[in-house]
N, C-alpha and C positions, 0 to 999 in steps of 0.2 A: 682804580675801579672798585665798586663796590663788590663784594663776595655774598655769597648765600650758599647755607648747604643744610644735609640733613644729619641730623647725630642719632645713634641706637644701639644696639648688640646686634652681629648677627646679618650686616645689612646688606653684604655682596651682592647680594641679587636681587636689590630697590633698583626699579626705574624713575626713582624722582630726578637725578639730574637728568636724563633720558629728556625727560617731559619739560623740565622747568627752564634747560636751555637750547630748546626748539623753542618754547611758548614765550621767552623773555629774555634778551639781548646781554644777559649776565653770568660770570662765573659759577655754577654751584657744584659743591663736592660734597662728597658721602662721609664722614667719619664716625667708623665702628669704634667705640670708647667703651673702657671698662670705669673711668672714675670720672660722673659728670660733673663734682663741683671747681675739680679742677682746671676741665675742658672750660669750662663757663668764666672762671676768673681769669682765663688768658683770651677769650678767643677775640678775632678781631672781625668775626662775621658781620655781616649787617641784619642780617634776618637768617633764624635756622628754627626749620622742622624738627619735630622731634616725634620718634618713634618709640616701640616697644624695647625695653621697659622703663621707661623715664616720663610718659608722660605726667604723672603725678610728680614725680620729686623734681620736675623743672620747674614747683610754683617756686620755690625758696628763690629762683633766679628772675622770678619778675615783681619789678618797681610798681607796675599797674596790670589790673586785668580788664578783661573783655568783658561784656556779658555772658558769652557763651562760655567761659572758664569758669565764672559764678555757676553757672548753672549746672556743669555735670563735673564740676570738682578737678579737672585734667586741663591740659594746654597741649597742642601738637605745633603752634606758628609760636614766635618770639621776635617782635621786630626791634631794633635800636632806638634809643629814642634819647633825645639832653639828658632825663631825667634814668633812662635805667630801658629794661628791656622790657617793651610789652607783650601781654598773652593773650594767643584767643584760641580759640578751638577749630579749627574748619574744617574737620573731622562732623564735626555735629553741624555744622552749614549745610556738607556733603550729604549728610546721612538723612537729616531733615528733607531736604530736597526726593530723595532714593524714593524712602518709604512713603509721599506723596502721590509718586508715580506710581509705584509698584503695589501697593498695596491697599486694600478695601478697607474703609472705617473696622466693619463688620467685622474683620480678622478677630482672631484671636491668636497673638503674639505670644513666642518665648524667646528668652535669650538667650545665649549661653555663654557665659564669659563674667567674672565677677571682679574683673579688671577696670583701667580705665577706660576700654573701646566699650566693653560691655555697659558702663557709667554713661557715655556719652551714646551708644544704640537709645537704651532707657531714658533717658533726658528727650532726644529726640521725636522718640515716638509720645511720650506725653504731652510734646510741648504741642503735638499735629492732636491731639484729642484722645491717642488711642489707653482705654483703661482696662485695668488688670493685668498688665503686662508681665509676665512671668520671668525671672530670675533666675539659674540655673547653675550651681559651681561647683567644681570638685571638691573645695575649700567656702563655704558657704558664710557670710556673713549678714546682717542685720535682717533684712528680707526677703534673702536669696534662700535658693534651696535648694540642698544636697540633687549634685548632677542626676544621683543612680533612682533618684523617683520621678523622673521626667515622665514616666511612662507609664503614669498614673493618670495624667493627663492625654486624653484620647480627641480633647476636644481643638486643640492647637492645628491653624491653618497656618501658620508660618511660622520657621524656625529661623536663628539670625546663629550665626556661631561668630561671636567678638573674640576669639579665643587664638592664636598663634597655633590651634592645633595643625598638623595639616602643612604647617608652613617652611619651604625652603628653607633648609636640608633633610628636614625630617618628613618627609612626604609619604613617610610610609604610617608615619603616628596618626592615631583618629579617635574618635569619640566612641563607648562601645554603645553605639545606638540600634535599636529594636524599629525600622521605619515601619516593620507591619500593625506597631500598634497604631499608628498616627494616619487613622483611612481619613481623614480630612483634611490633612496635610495639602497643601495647593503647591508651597513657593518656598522656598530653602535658599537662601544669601548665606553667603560664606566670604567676610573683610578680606582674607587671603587670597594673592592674584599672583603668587609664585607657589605652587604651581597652577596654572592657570583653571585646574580642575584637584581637590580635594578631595581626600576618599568620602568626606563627609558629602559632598556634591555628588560624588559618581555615585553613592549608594542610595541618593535621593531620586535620583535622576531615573535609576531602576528600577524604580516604584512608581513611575511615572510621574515623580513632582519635578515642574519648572525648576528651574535653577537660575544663580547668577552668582560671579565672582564679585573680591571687589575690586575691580581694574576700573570701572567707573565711578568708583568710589572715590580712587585714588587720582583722577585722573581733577574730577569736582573741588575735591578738596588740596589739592595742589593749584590751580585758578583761583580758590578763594585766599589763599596763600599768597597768590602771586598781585592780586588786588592789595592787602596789605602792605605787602613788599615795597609794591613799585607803581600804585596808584594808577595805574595802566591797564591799556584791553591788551592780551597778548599779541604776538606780530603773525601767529597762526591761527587758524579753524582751529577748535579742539577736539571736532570729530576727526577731520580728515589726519589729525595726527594721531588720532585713538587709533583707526585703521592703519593706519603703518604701522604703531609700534605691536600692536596685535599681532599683525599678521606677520612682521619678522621678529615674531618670540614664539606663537606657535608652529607644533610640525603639524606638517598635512602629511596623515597615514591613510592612506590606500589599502583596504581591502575588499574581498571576493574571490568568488571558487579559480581553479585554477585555471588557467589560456585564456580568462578575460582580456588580459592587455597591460597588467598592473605596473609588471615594467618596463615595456612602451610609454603609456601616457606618462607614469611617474617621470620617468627622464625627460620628458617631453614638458610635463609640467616644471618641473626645475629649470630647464634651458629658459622656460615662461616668464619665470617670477624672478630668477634667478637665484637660484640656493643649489644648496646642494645636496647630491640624490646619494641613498641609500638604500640597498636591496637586502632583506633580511635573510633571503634563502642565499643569496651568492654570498654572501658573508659567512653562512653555515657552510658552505661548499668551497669555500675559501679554505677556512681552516681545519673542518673537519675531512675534504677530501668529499669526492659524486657519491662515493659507495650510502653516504648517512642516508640518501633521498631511497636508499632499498628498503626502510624500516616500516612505514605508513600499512597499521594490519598484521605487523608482524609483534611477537613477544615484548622487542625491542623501542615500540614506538613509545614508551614512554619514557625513554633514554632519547630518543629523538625530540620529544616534545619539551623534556628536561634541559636541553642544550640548547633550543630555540627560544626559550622562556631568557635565557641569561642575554641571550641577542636581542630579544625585545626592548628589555630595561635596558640595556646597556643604549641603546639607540634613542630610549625615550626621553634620555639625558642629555639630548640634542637641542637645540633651540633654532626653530625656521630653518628646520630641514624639510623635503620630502624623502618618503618613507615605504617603500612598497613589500607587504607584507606578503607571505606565502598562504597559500589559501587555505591550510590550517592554520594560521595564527589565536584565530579565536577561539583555538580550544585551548591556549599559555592563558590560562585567569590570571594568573599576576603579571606577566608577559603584556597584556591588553589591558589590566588597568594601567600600568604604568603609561603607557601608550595613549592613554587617554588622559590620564593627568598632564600631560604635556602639549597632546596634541587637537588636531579637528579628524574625527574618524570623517573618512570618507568610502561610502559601500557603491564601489564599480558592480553593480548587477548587471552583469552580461547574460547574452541569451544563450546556453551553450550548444545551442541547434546548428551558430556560425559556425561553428569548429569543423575545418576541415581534417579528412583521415590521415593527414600527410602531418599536419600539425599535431594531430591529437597521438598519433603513434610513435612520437619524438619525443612525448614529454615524459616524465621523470620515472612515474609512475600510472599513468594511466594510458588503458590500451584498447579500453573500447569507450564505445559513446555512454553505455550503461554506468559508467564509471563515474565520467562527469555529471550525469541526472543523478545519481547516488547519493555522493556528496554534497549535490547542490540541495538537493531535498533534508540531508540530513543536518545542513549546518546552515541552513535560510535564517533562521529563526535566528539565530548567535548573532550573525552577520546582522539585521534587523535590529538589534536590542542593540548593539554597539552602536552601532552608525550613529553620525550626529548628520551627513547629508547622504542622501540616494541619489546616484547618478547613472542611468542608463546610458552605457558609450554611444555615440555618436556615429552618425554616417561616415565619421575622417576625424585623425588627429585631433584639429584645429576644432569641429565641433564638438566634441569630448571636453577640450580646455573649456572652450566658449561654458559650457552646461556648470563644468567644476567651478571656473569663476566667478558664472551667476550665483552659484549657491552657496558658495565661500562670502562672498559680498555681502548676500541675503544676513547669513549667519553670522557674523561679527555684528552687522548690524542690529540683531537681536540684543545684542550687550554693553550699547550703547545709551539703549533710550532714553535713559534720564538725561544725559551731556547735552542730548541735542534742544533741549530747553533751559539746563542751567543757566541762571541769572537772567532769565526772561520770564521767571513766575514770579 
């Protein structure tokens, strides 16, 4: 049987066979290589992707090119062929397609990445019309320009980052970008879809720009891939497998003030979907012992918030888990970005009016109703600014799910849009 797979540095955590053998009836495997001309004079693949950082030095390994290899200098597909191994791009098919959907003539683009993804962003957007497209590298060559003057430019509506920053295992690394200078800023794409949100994304997203990963990127240009491949429609939708594999690689984190319900539904929601649940405060109280929940107000709370910060990230390191946060979590900033790079915030805004005295006198730390309207006053706005859904609890469990899955549905499907017309324009 014929084989396919994808080769790169680095690549434990590609969903390409994920996608390629749900969408087509064939083997493919992942190999992380340190020396590709070797990989290549033995391999016995029939067709292999190729990723970062090889897409330039794989031309030496093709007999023929594509047009789309001509054109932005790179190849990410290589099929088998009598004659030798041919290249095409479908990196640049994908991205062609993207910035069609997503973006206005009018923009005015930059790029950031002076690589081959960045080669092939730039190709793309000129081949669609769009002119003066900006260049941006840390390392700057022919008409690129130095990353640290980007911010001389005020006029930029969309920013593209082609760049690995950002990218699984290093998710803590980022661009050192200024977004207040860019008030015209609209729409920030970010190629990277491990982790599913980059700080480069999360810091745009705070400024109120749209966002997008590239999981539909990846998802386009794996189909145009698999056209090459196997001259076949795949034997799946490629939405409705976008939505599964989305929604079992992100966690759904639950936050809100506290006796909302967070781990009620949360557990509730896990039995749902079926994953599995985690409580960020039981876990503090697991190990650290009930007495830590006495600090909240005292000298000591930031010994307590310091210890909850390590619980956050340690949990955000989950994949299509649920996740029920303690209703100070959003005041752990690196605790809750983390939490967000991985996952779909979800804000249970409860009414705290429900709270009965019998519940409210049992809880950790709070002993009057004053307590709960305090808090919830003081930390709305947090709660607000994280959230990627608002869900008002529900009359009953089962409406609460009901509210959380319409909006989980809604929201995945925001990150799709282009897939759902690929190769129908």
């Amino acid at each position: 049987m014929k084989t396919f797979g994808l080769i790169g540095k680095n690549i434990g955590h590609s969903l390409s066979a994920a996608i390629h053998e749900r969408l087509y009836p064939f083997p493919y495997r992942l190999f992380d290589i340190d020396e590709i001309d070797r990989f290549m004079a033995n391999t016995d693949l029939s067709g292999v992707n190729v990723t970062h950082p090889y897409k330039r030095r794989i031309l030496e390994h093709c007999a023929m090119k594509d047009d789309t290899v001509e054109n932005t200098g790179a190849a990410n597909t290589l099929v088998k062929t009598a004659s030798g191994f041919k290249g095409f791009n479908t990196d640049f098919i994908a991205l062609k397609h993207l910035f069609s959907t997503r973006l206005e003539r009018s923009d005015k683009v930059a790029v950031i990445g002076g690589g081959a993804t960045g080669a092939t962003a730039v190709a793309a957007l000129r081949t669609l019309g769009f002119e003066g497209v900006l260049v941006y590298a840390r390392r700057p060559v022919a008409d690129q320009q130095p990353l640290e003057r980007i911010h001389e430019r005020r006029d930029i509506t969309v920013l593209v980052n082609a760049t690995p920053v950002g990218m699984y295992p290093d998710v803590d690394s980022e661009h050192v970008l200024d977004f207040d200078v860019f008030d015209r800023l609209r729409f920030a794409f970010d190629l990277v879809y491990a982790p599913l949100r980059t700080n480069f994304l999360i810091d745009a997203e705070a400024h109120g720009v749209s966002s997008l990963n590239g999981l539909s990127t990846l998802f386009m240009q794996a189909l145009a891939a698999g056209a090459v491949f196997h001259g076949e429609a795949p034997r799946e939708d490629p939405c409705t497998l976008f939505e599964d594999i989305y929604s079992n690689t992100a966690n759904i984190v639950l936050i809100g003030p506290p006796l909302v319900g967070k781990t009620h539904i949360g557990k509730a929601l896990a039995d749902h979907f079926g994953k599995p649940f985690h409580d960020t405060d039981a876990s503090l109280e697991n190990t650290y012992g009930s007495d830590i929940f006495d600090l909240p107000g005292s000298p000591s709370e930031h010994v307590f918030r310091a210890l909850e910060n390590t619980v956050l990230r340690r949990y955000s390191e989950e994949r299509g888990a649920v996740i029920a946060c303690g209703g100070g979590a959003i005041l752990c900033e690196n605790g809750i970005r983390a939490l967000r790079r991985s996952g779909i915030i979800v804000w249970l805004d409860g009414d705290h009016r429900h709270i009965d005295a019998d519940t409210k006198g049992k809880h950790r730390f709070l002993r009057r109703i004053e307590d709960v309207e305090k808090l919830y006053r003081e930390r709305r706005e947090r709660y607000r600014a994280f959230a990627d859904i608002t869900v008002q609890p529900g009359t009953s469990t089962q409406d609460t799910l009901d509210r959380i899955g319409g909006r989980l549905d809604a929201h995945i499907g925001t990150q799709r849009t282009e897939l759902e017309s690929f190769g129908h324009s």
